[in-house]
MARZA-335459 format. One record per residue (C-alpha): residue number from 1; residue in three letters; x, y, z. Coordinates in nm, 2 decimals. Example, Ala and Ser with C-alpha at 12.3 -4.5 7.8 and 13.67 -1.06 7.14 Angstrom:
2
+-----+---------+--------+--------+--------+
! num ! residuo !      x !      y !      z !
+-----+---------+--------+--------+--------+
!   1 !     ALA !   1.23 !  -0.45 !   0.78 !
!   2 !     SER !   1.37 !  -0.11 !   0.71 !
+-----+---------+--------+--------+--------+
//
This chain:
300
+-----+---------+--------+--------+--------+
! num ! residuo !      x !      y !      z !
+-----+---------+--------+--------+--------+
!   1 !     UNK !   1.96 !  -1.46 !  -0.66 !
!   2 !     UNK !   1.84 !  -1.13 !  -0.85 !
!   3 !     UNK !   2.01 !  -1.11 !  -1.19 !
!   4 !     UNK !   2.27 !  -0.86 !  -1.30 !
!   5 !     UNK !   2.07 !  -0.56 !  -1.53 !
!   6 !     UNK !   1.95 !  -0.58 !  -1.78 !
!   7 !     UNK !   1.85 !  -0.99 !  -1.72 !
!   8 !     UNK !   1.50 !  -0.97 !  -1.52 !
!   9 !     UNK !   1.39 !  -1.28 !  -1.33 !
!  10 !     UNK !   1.03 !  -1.35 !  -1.24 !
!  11 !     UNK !   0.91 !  -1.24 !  -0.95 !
!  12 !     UNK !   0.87 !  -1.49 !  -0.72 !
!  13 !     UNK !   0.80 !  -1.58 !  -0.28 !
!  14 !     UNK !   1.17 !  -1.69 !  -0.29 !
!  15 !     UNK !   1.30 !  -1.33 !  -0.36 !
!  16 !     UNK !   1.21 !  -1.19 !  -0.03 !
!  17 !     UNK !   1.47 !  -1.17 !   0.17 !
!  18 !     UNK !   1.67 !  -1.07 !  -0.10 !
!  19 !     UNK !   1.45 !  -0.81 !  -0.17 !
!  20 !     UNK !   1.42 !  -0.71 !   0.19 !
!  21 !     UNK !   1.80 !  -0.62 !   0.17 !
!  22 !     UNK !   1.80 !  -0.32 !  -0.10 !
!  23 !     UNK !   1.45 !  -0.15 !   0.10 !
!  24 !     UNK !   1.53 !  -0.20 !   0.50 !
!  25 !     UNK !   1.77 !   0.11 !   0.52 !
!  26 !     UNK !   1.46 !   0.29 !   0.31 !
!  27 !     UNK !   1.10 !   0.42 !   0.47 !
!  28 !     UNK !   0.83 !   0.19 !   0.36 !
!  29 !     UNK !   0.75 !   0.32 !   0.05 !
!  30 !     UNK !   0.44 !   0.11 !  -0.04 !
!  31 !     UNK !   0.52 !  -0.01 !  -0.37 !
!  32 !     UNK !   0.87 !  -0.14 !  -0.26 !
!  33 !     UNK !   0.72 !  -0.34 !   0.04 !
!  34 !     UNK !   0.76 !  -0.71 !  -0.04 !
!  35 !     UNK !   0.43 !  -0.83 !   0.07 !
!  36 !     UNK !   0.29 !  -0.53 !  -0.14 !
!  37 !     UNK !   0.53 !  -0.64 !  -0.45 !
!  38 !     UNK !   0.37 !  -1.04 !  -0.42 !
!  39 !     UNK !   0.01 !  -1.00 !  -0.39 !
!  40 !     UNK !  -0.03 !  -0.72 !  -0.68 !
!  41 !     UNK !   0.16 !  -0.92 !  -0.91 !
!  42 !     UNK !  -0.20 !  -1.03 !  -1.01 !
!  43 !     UNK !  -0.07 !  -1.13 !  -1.38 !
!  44 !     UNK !   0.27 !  -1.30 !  -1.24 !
!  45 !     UNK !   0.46 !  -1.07 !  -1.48 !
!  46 !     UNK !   0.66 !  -0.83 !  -1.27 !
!  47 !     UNK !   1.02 !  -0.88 !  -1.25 !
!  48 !     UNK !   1.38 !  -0.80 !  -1.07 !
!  49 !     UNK !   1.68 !  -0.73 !  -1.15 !
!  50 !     UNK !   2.00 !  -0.51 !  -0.98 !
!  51 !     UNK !   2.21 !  -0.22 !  -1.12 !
!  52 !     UNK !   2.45 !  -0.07 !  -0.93 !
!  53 !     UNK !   2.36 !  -0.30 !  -0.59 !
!  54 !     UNK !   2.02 !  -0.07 !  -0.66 !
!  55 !     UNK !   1.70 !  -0.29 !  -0.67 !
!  56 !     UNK !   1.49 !  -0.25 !  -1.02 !
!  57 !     UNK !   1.18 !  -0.36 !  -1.08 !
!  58 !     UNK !   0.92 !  -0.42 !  -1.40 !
!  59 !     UNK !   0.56 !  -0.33 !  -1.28 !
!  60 !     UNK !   0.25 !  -0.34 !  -1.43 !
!  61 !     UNK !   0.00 !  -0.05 !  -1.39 !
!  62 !     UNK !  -0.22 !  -0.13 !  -1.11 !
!  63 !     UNK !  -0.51 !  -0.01 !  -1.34 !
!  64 !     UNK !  -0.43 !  -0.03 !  -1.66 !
!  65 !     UNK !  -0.17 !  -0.34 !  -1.65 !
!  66 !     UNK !   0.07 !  -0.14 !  -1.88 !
!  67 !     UNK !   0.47 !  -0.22 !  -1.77 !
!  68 !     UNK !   0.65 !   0.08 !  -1.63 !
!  69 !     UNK !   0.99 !   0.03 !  -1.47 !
!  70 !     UNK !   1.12 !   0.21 !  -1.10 !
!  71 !     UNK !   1.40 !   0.15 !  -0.86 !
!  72 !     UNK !   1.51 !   0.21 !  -0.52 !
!  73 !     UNK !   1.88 !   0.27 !  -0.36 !
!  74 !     UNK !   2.17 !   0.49 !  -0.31 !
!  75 !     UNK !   2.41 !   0.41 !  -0.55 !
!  76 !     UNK !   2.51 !   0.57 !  -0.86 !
!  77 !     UNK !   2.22 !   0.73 !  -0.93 !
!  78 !     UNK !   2.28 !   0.94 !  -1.22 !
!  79 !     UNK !   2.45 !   0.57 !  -1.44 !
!  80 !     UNK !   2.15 !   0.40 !  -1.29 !
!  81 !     UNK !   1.87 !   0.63 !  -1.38 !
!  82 !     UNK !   2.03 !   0.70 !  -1.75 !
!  83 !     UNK !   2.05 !   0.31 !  -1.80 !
!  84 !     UNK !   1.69 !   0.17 !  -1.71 !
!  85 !     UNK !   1.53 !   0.49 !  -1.87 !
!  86 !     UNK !   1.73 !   0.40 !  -2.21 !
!  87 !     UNK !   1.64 !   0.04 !  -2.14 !
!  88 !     UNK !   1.25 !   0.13 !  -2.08 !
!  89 !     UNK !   1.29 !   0.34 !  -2.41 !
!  90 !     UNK !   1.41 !   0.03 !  -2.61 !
!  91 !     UNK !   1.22 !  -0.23 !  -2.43 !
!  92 !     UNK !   0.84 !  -0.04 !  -2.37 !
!  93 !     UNK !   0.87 !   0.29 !  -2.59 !
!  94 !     UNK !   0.87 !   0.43 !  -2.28 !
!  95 !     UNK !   1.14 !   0.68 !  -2.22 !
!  96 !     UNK !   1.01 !   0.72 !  -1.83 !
!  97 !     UNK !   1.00 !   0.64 !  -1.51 !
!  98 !     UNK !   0.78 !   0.63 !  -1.27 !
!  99 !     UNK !   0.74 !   0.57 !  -0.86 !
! 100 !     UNK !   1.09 !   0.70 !  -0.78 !
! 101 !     UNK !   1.07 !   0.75 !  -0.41 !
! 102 !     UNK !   1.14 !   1.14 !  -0.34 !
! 103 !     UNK !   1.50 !   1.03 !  -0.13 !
! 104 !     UNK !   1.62 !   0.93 !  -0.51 !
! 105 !     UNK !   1.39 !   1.21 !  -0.70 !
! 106 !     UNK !   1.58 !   1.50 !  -0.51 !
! 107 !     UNK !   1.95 !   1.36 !  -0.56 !
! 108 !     UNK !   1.93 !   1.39 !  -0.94 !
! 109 !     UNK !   2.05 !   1.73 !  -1.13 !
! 110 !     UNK !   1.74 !   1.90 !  -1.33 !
! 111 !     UNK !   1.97 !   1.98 !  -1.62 !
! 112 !     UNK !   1.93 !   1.61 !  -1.69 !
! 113 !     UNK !   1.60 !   1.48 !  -1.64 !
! 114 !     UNK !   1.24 !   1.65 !  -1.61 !
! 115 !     UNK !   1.14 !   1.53 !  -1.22 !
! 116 !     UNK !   0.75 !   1.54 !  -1.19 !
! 117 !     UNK !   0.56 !   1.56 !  -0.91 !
! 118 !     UNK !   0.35 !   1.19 !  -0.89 !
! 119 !     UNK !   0.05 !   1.29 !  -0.66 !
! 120 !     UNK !  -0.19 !   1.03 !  -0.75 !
! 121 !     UNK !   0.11 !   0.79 !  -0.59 !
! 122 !     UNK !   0.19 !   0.97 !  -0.26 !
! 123 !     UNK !   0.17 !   0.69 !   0.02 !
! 124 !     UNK !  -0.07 !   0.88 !   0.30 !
! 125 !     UNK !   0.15 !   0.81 !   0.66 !
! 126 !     UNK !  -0.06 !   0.89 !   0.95 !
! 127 !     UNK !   0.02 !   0.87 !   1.32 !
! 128 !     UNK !  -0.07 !   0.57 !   1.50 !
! 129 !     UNK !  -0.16 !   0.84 !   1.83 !
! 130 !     UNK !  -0.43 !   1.05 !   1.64 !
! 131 !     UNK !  -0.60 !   0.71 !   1.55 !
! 132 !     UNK !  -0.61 !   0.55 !   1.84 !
! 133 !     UNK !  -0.71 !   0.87 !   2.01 !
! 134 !     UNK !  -0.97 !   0.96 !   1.74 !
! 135 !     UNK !  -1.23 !   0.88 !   1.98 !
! 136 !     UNK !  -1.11 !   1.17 !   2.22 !
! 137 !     UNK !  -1.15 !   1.38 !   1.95 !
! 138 !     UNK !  -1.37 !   1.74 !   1.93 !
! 139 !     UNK !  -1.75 !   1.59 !   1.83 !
! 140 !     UNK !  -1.69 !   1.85 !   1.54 !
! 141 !     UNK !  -1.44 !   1.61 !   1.34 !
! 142 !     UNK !  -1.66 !   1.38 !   1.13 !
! 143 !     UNK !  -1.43 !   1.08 !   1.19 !
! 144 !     UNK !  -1.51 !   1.12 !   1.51 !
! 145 !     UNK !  -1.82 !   1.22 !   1.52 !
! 146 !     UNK !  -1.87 !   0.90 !   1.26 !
! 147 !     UNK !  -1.68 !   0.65 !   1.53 !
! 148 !     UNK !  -1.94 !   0.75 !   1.80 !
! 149 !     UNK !  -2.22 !   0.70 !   1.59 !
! 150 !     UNK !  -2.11 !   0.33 !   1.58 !
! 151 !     UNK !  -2.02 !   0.28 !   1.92 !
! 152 !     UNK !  -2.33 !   0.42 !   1.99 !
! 153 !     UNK !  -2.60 !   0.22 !   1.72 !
! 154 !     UNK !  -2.41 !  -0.11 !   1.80 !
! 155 !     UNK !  -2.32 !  -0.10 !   2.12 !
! 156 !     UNK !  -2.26 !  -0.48 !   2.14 !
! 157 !     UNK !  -2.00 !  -0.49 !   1.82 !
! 158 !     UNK !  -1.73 !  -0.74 !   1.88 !
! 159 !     UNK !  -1.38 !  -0.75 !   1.75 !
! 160 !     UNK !  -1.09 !  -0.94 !   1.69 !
! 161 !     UNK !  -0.71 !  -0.87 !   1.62 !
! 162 !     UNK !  -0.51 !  -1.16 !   1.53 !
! 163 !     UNK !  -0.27 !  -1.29 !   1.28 !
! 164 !     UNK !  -0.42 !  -1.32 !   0.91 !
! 165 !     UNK !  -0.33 !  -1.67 !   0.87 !
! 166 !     UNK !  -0.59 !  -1.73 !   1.22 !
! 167 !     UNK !  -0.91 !  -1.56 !   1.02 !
! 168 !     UNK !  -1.20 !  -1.74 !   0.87 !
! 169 !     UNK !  -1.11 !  -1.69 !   0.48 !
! 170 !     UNK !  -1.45 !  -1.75 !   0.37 !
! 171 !     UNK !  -1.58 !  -1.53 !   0.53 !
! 172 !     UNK !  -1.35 !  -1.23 !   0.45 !
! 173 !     UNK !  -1.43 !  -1.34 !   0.09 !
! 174 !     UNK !  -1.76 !  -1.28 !   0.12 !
! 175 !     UNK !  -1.74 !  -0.94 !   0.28 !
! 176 !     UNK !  -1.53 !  -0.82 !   0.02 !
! 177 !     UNK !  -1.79 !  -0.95 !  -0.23 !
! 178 !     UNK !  -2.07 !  -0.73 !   0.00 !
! 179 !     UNK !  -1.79 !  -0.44 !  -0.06 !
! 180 !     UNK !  -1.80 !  -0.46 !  -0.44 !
! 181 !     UNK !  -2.19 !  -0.50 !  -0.47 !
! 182 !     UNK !  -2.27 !  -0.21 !  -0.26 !
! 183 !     UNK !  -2.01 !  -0.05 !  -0.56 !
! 184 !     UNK !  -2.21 !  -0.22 !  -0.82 !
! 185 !     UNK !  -1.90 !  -0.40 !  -0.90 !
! 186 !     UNK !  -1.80 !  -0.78 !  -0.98 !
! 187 !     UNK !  -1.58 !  -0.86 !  -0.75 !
! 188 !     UNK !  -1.43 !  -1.13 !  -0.98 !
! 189 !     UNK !  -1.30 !  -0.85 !  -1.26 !
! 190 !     UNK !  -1.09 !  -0.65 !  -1.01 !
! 191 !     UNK !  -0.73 !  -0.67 !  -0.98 !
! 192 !     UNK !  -0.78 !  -0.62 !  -0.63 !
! 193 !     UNK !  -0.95 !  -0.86 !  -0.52 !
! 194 !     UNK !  -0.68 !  -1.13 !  -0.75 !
! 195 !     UNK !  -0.46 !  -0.95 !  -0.52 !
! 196 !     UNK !  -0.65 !  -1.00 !  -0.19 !
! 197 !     UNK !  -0.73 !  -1.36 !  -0.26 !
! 198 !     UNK !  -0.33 !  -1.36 !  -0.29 !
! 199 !     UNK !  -0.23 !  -1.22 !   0.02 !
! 200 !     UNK !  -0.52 !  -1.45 !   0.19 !
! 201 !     UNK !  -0.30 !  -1.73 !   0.07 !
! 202 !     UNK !   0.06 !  -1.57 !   0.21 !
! 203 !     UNK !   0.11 !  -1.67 !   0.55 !
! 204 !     UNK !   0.37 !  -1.41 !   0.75 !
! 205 !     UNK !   0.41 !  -1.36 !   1.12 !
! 206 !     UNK !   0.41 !  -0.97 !   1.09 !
! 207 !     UNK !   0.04 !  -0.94 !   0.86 !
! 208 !     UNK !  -0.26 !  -0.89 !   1.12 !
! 209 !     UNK !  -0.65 !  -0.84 !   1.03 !
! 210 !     UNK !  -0.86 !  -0.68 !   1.25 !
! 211 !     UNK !  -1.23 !  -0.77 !   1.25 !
! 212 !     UNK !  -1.58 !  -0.61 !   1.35 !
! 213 !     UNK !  -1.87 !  -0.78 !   1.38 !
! 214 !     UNK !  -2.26 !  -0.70 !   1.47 !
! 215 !     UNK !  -2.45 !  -0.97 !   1.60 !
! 216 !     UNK !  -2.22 !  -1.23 !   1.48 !
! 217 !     UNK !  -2.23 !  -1.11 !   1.11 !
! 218 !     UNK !  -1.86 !  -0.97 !   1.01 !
! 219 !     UNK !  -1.92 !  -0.61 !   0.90 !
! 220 !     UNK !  -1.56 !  -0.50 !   0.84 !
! 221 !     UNK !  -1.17 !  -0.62 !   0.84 !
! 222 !     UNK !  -0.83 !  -0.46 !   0.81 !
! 223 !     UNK !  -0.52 !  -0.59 !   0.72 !
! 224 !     UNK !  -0.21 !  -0.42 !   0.86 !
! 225 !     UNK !   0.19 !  -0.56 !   0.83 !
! 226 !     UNK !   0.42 !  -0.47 !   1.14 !
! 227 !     UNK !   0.74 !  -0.30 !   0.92 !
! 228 !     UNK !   1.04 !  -0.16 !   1.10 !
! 229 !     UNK !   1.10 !   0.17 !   1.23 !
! 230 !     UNK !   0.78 !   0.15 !   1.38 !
! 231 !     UNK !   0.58 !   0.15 !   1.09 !
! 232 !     UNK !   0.27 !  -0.05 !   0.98 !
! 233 !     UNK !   0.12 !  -0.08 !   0.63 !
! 234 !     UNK !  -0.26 !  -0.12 !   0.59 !
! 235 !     UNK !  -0.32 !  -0.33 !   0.25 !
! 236 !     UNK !  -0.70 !  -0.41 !   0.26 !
! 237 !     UNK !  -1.02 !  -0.22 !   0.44 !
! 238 !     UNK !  -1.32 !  -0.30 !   0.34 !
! 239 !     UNK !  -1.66 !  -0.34 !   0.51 !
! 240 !     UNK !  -1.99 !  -0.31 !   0.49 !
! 241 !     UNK !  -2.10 !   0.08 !   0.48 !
! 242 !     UNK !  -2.46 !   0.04 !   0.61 !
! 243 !     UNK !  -2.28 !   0.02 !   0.90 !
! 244 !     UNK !  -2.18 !   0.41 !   0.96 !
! 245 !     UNK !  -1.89 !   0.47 !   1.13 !
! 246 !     UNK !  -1.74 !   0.11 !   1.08 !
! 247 !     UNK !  -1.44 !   0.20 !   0.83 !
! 248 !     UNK !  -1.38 !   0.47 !   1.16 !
! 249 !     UNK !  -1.40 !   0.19 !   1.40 !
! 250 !     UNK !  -1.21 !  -0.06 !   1.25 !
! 251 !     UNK !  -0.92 !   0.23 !   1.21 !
! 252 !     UNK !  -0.94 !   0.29 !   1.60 !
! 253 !     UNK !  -0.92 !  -0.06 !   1.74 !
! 254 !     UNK !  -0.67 !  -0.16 !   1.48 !
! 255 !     UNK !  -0.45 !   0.17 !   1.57 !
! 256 !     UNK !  -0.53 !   0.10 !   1.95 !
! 257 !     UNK !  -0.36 !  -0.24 !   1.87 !
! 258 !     UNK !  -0.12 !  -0.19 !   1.65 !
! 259 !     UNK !  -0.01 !   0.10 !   1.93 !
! 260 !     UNK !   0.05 !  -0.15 !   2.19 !
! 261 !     UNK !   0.29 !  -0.36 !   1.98 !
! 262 !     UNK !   0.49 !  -0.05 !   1.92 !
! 263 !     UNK !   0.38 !   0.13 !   1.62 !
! 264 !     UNK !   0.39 !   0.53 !   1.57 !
! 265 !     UNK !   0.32 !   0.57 !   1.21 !
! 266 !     UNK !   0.06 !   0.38 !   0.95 !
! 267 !     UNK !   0.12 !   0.40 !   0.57 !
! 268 !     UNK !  -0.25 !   0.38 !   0.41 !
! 269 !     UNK !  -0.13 !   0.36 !   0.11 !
! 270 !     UNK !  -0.19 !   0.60 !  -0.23 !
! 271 !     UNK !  -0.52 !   0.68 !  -0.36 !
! 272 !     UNK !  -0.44 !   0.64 !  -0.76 !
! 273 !     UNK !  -0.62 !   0.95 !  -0.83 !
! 274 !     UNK !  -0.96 !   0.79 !  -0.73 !
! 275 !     UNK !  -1.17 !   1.07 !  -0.60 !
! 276 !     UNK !  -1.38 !   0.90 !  -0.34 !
! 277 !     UNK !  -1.05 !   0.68 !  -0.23 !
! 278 !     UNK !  -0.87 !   1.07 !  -0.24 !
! 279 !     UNK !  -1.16 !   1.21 !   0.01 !
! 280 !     UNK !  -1.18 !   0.86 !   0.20 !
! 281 !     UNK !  -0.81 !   0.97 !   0.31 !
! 282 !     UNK !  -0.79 !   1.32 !   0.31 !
! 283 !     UNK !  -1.07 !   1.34 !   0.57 !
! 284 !     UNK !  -0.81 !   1.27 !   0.83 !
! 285 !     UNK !  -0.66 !   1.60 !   0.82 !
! 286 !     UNK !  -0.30 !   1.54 !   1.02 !
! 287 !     UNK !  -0.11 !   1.32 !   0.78 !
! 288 !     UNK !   0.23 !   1.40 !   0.58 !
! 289 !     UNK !   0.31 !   1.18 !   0.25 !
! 290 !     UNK !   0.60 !   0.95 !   0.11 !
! 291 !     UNK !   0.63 !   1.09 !  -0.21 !
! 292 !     UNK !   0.72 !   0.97 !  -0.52 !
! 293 !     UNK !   0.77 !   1.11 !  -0.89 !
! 294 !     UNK !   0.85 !   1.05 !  -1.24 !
! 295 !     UNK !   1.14 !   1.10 !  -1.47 !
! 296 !     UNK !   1.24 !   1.12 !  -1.78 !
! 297 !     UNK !   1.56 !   1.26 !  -1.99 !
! 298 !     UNK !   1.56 !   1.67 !  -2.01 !
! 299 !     UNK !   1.61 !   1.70 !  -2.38 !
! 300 !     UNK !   1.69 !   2.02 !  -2.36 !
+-----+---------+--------+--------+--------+
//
């Protein structure tokens, strides 16, 4: 069981359906999604707790590691909010809070708090329909134009969709390693990939990966969850980009797939204020956002 607030338990695989219960009447804000909650937990320091039958939660900056606190329901707003910013005050020095999902942000009076706008955070939500259509698309849309390229060059390019727990880890591992080269980065000092190595390891019916492959060498994967409402949630894409057009590929086949079992809308997830992750997702011009913002006590 989650403790009462202010007690905090660990984080754990055990809390999931318990967790599951405060976010299923909520849309899949990313943060908030359980699978999302596990894997980034890369220093096994974030914690739970409930306040008000609302579902709080210690984070860690996904960059810096810093703790920051958020929460997500519908009940007593106002109490809760005062109570885990005085908490965060006393505990962190922090008199804030941050990733309040907008259907919380614009329930609270702005006589009492200061409510900030937190683009880096906004999840992008796309329509599954303009993805797997993308191929349909006017020539004059890069992604598009990008998509045919590949078809085109690699005309023999195989692919798989399957569940996660079916794919070759190994493999993925070292295509995510190709990633961080061609980045000039060590794979091995990134939270991300502590996280990806963790989700590799957390087997669950609804997580799919979808694989491309150019004469038998894996180019590219992504990693989808089937969530309700007819939403999916991408956590990993990564490939190899001296393939052009293969981050545009994978997203058509795994939207083509993910389309047939139902889907209408894919969360990609924020950008963190990362300008090439900003433009990576901005370049598909049709999606709306899940936003979310900060508080903190209007002093005034």
């Amino acid at each position: 069981m989650i403790p009462q607030f202010p007690d905090f338990k660990l984080l754990t695989r055990d809390d999931k359906n318990d967790i599951e219960c405060f976010t299923k009447e909520f849309l899949p804000y990313s943060d908030f999604n359980f699978t999302s909650l596990y894997v980034w937990n890369v220093n096994n320091k974030m914690q739970v707790s409930r306040l008000n039958e609302n579902l709080v939660v210690l984070f860690s900056d996904y960059i810096t590691g810093e703790p920051f606190l958020s929460f997500i329901g519908k009940n007593a707003l106002l109490q809760t909010v005062q109570m885990v910013i005085e908490y965060s005050k006393e505990r962190y020095q922090l008199p804030s809070l941050k990733l309040i999902p907008e259907c919380i942000a614009r329930h609270l009076p702005t006589s009492e708090f200061i409510i900030t706008e937190d683009r880096d955070s906004f999840d992008y939500i796309y329509p599954i329909s303009f993805f797997h259509q993308l191929i349909e698309q006017p020539a004059k849309h890069k992604p598009t134009s990008h998509l045919r390229f590949f078809t085109r060059s690699y005309p023999q390019y195989q692919y798989t969709f399957r569940l996660l727990h079916e794919a070759d880890k190994h493999e993925l591992k070292i295509l995510f390693k190709t990633w961080a080269c061609n980045k000039s980065i060590n794979h091995r000092d990134m939270h991300e990939y502590i996280a990806f190595e963790r989700l590799l390891q957390y087997s669950d019916k609804r997580i799919f990966i979808t694989t491309i492959s150019v004469d038998s060498c894996l180019v590219g994967f992504m990693i989808n969850e089937i969530l309700a409402n007819n939403y999916a949630i991408c956590h990993f894409c990564k490939a190899d980009v001296s393939y052009r057009g293969i981050y545009e590929a994978l997203i058509w086949i795994a939207s083509s797939k993910l389309n047939e079992l139902g889907m209408q809308y894919l969360n990609f997830e924020q950008d963190l204020g990362m300008e090439n992750l900003r433009r990576s997702k901005e370049k598909y011009k049709n999606h709306s956002f899940l936003k979310k913002f900060k508080l903190e006590n209007n002093s005034f």
